[in-house]
C-alpha positions as CSV (number, residue, x, y, z in Angstrom):
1,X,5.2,2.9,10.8
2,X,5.2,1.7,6.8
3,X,8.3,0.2,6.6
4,X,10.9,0.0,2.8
5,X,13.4,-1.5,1.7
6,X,15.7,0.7,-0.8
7,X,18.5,-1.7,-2.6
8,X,20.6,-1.0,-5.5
9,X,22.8,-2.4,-8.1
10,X,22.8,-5.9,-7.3
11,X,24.8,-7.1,-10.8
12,X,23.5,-10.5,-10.7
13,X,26.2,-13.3,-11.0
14,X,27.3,-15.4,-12.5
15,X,27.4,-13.5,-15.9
16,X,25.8,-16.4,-18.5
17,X,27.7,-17.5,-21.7
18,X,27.0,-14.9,-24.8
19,X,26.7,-15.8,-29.0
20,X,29.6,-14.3,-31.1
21,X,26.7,-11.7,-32.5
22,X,26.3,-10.0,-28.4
23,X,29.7,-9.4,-28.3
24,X,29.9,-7.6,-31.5
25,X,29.0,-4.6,-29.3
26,X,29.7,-2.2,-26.1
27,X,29.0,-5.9,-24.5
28,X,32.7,-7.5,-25.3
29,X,34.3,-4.5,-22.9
30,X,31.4,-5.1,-20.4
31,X,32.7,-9.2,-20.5
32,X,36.3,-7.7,-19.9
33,X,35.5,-5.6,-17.4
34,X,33.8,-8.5,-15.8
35,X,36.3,-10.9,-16.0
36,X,39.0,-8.9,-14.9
37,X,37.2,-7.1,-11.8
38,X,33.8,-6.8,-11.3
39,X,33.3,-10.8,-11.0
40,X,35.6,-10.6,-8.0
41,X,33.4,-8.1,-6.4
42,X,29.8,-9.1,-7.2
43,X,28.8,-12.4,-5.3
44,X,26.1,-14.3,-5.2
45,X,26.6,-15.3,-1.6
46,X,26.6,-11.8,-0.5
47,X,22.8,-11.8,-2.3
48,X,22.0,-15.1,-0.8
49,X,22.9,-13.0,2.8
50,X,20.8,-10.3,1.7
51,X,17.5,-12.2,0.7
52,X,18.1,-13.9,4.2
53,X,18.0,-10.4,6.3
54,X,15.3,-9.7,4.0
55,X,13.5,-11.9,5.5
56,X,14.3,-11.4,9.1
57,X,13.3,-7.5,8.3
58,X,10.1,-8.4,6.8
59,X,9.5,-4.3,5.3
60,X,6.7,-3.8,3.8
61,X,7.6,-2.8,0.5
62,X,10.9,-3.6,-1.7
63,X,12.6,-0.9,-4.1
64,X,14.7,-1.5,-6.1
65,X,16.6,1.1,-7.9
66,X,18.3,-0.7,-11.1
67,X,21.3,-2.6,-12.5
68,X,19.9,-5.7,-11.7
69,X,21.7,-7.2,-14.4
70,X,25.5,-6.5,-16.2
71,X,25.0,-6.7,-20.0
72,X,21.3,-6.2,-19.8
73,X,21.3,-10.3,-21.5
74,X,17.8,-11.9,-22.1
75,X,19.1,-14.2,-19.8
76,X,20.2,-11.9,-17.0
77,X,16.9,-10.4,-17.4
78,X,15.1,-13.7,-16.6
79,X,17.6,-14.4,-13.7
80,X,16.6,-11.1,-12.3
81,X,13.4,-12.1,-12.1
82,X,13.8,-15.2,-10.8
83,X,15.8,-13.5,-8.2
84,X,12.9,-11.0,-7.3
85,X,10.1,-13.5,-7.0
86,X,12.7,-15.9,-4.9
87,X,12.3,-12.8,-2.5
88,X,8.6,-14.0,-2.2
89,X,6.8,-11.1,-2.0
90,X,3.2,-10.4,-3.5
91,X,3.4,-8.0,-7.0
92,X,2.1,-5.1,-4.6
93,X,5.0,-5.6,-2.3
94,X,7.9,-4.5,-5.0
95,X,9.0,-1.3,-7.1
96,X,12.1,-1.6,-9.7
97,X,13.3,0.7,-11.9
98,X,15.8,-0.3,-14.4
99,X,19.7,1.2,-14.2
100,X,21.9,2.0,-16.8
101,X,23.3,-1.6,-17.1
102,X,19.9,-2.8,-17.8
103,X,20.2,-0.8,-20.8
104,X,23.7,-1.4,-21.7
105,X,23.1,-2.0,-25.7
106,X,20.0,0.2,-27.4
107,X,17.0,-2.4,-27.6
108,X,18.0,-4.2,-24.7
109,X,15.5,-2.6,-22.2
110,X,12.9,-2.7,-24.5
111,X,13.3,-6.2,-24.7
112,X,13.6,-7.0,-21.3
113,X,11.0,-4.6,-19.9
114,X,8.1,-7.3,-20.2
115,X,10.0,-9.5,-18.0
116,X,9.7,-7.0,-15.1
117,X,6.7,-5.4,-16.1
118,X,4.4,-6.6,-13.0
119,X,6.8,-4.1,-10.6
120,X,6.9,-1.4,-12.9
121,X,3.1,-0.8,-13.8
122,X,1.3,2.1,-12.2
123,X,-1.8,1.1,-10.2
124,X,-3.9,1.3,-13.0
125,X,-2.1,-1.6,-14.8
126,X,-0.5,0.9,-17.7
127,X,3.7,0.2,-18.4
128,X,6.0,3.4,-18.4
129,X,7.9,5.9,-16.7
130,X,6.9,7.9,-14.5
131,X,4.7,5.3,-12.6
132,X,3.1,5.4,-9.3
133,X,2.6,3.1,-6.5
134,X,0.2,3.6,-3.6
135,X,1.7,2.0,-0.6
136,X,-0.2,2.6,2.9
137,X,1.0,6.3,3.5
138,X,2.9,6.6,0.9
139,X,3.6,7.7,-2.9
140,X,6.5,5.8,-5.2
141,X,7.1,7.4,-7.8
142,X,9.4,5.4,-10.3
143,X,11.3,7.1,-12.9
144,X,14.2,5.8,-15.6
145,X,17.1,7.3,-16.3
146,X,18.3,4.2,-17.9
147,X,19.8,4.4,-21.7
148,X,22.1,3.0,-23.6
149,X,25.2,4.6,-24.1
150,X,28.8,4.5,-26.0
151,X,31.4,2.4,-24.4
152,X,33.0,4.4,-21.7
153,X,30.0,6.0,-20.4
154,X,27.6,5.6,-17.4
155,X,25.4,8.4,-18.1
156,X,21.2,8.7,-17.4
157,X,19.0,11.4,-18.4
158,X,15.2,11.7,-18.7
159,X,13.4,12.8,-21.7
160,X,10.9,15.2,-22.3
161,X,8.0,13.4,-22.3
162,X,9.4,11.5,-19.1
163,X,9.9,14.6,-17.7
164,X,6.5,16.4,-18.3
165,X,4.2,12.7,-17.0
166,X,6.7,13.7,-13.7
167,X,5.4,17.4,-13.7
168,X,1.7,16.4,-14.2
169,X,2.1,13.6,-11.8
170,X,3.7,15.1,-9.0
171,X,1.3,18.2,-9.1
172,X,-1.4,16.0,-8.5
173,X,0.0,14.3,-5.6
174,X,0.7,17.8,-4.0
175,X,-3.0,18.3,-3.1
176,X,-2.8,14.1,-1.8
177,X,-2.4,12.8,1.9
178,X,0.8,10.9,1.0
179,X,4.5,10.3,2.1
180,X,6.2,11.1,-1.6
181,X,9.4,8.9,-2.1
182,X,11.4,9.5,-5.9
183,X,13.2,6.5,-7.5
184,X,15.7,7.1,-10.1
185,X,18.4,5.4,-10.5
186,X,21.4,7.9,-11.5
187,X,22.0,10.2,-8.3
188,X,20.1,13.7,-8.9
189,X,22.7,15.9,-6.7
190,X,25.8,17.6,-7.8
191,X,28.4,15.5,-7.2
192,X,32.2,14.7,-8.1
193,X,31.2,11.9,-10.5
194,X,32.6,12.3,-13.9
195,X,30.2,13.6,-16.5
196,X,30.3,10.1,-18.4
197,X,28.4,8.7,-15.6
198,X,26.6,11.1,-13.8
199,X,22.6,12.4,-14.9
200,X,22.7,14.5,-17.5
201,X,19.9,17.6,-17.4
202,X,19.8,16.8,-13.7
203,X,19.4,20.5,-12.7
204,X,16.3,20.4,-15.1
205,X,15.0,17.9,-12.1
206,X,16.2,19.5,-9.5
207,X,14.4,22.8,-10.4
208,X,10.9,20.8,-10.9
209,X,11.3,18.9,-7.7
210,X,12.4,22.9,-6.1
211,X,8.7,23.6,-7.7
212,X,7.1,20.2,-7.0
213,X,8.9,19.1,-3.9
214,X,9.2,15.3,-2.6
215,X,9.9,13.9,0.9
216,X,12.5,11.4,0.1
217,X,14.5,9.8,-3.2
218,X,16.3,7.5,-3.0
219,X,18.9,6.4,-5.8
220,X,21.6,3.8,-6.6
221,X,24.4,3.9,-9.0
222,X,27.5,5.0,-6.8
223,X,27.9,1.3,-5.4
224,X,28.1,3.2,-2.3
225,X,25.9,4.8,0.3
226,X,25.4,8.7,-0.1
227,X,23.7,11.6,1.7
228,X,22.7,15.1,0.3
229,X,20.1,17.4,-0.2
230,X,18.2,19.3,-2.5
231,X,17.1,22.7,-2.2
232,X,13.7,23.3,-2.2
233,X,11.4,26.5,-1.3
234,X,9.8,24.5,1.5
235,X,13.2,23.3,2.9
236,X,15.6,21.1,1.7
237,X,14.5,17.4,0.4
238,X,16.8,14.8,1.8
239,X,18.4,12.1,-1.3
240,X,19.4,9.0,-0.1
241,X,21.3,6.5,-2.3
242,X,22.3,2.8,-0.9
243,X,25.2,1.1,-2.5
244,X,25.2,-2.2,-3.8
245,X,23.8,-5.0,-2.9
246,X,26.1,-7.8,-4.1
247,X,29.4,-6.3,-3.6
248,X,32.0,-7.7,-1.2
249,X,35.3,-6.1,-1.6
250,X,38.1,-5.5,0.9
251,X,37.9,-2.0,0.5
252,X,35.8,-0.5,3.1
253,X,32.8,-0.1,0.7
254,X,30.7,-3.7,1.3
255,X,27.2,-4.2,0.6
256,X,24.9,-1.7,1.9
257,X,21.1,-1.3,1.6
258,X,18.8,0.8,3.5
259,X,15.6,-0.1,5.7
260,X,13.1,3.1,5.7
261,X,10.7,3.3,8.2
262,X,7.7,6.6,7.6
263,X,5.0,7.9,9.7
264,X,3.8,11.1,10.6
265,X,3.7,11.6,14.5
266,X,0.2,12.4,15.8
267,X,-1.6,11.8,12.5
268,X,-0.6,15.4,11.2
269,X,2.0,17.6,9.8
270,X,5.9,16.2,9.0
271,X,6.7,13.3,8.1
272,X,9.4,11.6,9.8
273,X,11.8,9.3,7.8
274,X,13.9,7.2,9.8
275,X,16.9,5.3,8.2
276,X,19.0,2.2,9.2
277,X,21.6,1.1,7.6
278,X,22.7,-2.7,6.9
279,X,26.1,-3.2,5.8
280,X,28.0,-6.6,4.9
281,X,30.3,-7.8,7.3
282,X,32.3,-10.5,6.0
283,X,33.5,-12.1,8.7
284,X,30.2,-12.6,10.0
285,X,28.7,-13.6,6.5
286,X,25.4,-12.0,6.9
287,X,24.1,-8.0,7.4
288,X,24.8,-5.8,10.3
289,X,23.0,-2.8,11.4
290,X,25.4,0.3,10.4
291,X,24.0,3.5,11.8
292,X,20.4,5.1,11.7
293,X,19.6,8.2,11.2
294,X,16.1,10.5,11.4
295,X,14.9,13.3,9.2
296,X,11.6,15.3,9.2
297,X,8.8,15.6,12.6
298,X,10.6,14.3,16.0
């Protein structure tokens, strides 16, 4: 069984000092923001818990599905990486996508992008979105949804050209033995999220993955765990989005990430995804299974 590891919005602490010219920006509300809450939810020890279990899981692949960082900062960018390669796993072993925060002023992805480039190039070496990664049995396919966005909003949406790579990409995987798993970071479902943060033109993805179906994406963004489905002329494709990574809050809502385990039972037909959650549990100071589920072949 090819084993991943799907984690999410890890908000790297602690947020570094920023020049009078960053915060003449969205940036000085993000600082704010930060100061007043989001420092006392996002901890490193909780991360330093997380690389641990890591390493007691051992998957066999790592994705990562954005806000790595809080004010997308060169330097949050470079502590993200160091973060990532503290995991020490080989190039092959890791997918990330970038998250809204990661674009939090316009420019800022662009200029961090080369820092992360070695996870987000497609097997051929080229740098973009859509890119795919062939993993034992299965297909990543890593999209963006990441921009940058007036101060008050969340928002992700993928553009055109984004959106027709995905099309051409996914039609060619249809006729390939492969598990297909979607990364995005912005949940794709309908949900209760206000518009301000939620995917814009997300129907326009849902109705080419109803076309061009997937087994399995997996999303962040909700700093919580969620479950739904897609419909989908073959049956319905399961979305799965882990909450994040970092947070420890007395709230009922800790850290969560999700350890995915694929294989197709006698060689042939269904896959079968099976889930388990890991959870934070404070008291204990490390993660704790939290449930499992299974979807697809029995």
């Amino acid at each position: 069984m090819f084993r991943i590891a799907h984690i999410s919005d890890l908000h790297l602490a602690p947020l570094p000092p920023l020049r009078l010219h960053e915060l003449m920006s969205k940036r000085i509300w993000g600082r704010l923001h930060w100061m007043l809450r989001r420092r006392h939810v996002h901890r490193p020890q909780v991360l330093d818990a997380l690389r641990a279990d890591l390493a007691r899981q051992q998957p066999d692949h790592l994705c990562i599905t954005g806000d790595l960082t809080n004010l997308a900062l060169p330097a949050e960018f470079d502590c993200a990486r160091d973060w990532i390669a503290g995991l020490g796993l080989s190039e092959e072993r890791l997918s990330v996508i970038p998250g809204n925060h990661d674009a939090y002023v316009p420019g800022a992805l662009t200029r961090g992008m080369p820092v992360w480039q070695r996870w987000m190039r497609d097997d051929e070496g080229r740098v973009g979105f859509p890119f795919l990664h062939r993993r034992g049995p299965v297909a990543i396919v890593g999209l963006s949804s990441a921009h940058a966005t007036p101060p008050g909003f969340a928002a992700g949406w993928l553009d055109r050209a984004q959106m027709a790579r995905l099309t051409t990409l996914l039609e060619d995987l249809q006729q390939r033995d492969a598990a297909r798993i979607l990364l995005i970071h912005h949940p794709p479902q309908e949900s209760d999220a206000p518009a301000r943060s939620a995917l814009w033109g997300r129907r326009r993805l849902q109705a080419l993955l109803h076309r061009h179906p997937v087994d399995l994406v997996l999303h962040g963004h909700a700093h919580r765990p969620l479950a739904a489905m897609l419909g989908d002329r073959n049956g319905p494709i399961p979305v799965r989005g882990a909450g994040s990574a970092s947070r420890d809050a007395a709230d009922g809502n800790p850290a969560h990430y999700q350890l995915i385990g694929i294989d197709r039972p006698g060689g042939g037909g269904k896959w079968r995804i099976e889930i388990r959650h890991r959870r934070y549990d404070r008291d204990r100071g490390g993660f704790v299974n939290a449930g499992a589920e299974s979807i697809g072949a029995p």
